[in-house]
C-alpha positions in Angstrom: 0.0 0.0 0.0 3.1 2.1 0.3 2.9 3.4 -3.6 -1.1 4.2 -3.1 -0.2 6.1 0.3 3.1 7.8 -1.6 1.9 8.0 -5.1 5.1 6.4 -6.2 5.6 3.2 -8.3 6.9 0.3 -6.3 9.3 -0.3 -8.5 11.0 3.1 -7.3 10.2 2.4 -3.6 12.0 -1.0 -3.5 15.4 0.9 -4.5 15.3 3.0 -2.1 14.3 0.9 1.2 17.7 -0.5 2.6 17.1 -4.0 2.6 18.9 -7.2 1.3 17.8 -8.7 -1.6 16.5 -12.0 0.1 13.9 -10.3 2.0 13.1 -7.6 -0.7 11.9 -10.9 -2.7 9.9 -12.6 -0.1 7.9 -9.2 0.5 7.6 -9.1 -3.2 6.5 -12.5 -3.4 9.0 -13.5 -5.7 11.1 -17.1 -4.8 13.6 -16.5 -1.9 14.8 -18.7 0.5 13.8 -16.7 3.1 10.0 -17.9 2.2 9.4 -20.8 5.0 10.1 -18.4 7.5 8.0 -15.5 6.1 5.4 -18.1 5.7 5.8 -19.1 9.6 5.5 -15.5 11.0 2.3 -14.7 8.8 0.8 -17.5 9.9 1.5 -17.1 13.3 0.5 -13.8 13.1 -2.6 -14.3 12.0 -3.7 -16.3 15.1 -1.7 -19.3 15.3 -3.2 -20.8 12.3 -1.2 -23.9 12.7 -2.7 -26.0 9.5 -1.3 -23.1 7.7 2.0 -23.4 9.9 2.9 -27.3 9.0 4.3 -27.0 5.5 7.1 -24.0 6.0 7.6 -25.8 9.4 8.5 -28.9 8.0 11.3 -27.1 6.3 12.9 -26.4 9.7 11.5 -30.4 10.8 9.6 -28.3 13.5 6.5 -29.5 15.0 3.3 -27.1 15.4 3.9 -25.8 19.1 7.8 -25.1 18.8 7.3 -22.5 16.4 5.3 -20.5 18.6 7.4 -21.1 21.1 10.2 -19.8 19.2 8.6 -16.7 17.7 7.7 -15.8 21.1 11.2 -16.6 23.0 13.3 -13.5 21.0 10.4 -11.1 21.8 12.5 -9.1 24.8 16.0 -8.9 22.5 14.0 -7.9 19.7 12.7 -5.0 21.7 15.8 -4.7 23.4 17.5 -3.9 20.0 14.2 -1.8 18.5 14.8 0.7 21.6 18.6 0.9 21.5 18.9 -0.6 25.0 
């Protein structure tokens, strides 16, 4: 929605946001490896949705409950990091 909001192409947007390539794709929804774990934090995200969970997880050979359990557990360092602490 950022070129509706700006009024700018997204082609011209994606230069100039300073991320690597890998996850420049995945938000694009172009093939990256970074995809499994994209695909684990949107589901998760969207209320546990656990069905949608099991195929990226198997990439990691994760069960259902660890990968909430592991998106939760870097929570305080995220922050941490986020506030310059």
């Amino acid at each position: 929605m950022l070129d509706l909001m700006l009024e700018v192409p997204m082609s011209e947007i994606w230069k100039k946001i300073p991320l690597d390539s890998e996850t420049k794709a995945v938000l694009r929804g172009d093939p990256s490896l970074l995809r499994p774990i994209y695909q684990l934090m949107r589901a998760h995200e969207s209320g546990g949705e656990w069905e949608r969970l099991a195929p990226p997880a198997r990439v990691f050979l994760w069960m259902p409950a660890p990968p909430a359990a592991s998106y939760w557990q870097p929570q305080p360092w995220a922050r941490g990091v986020s506030s310059g602490a």
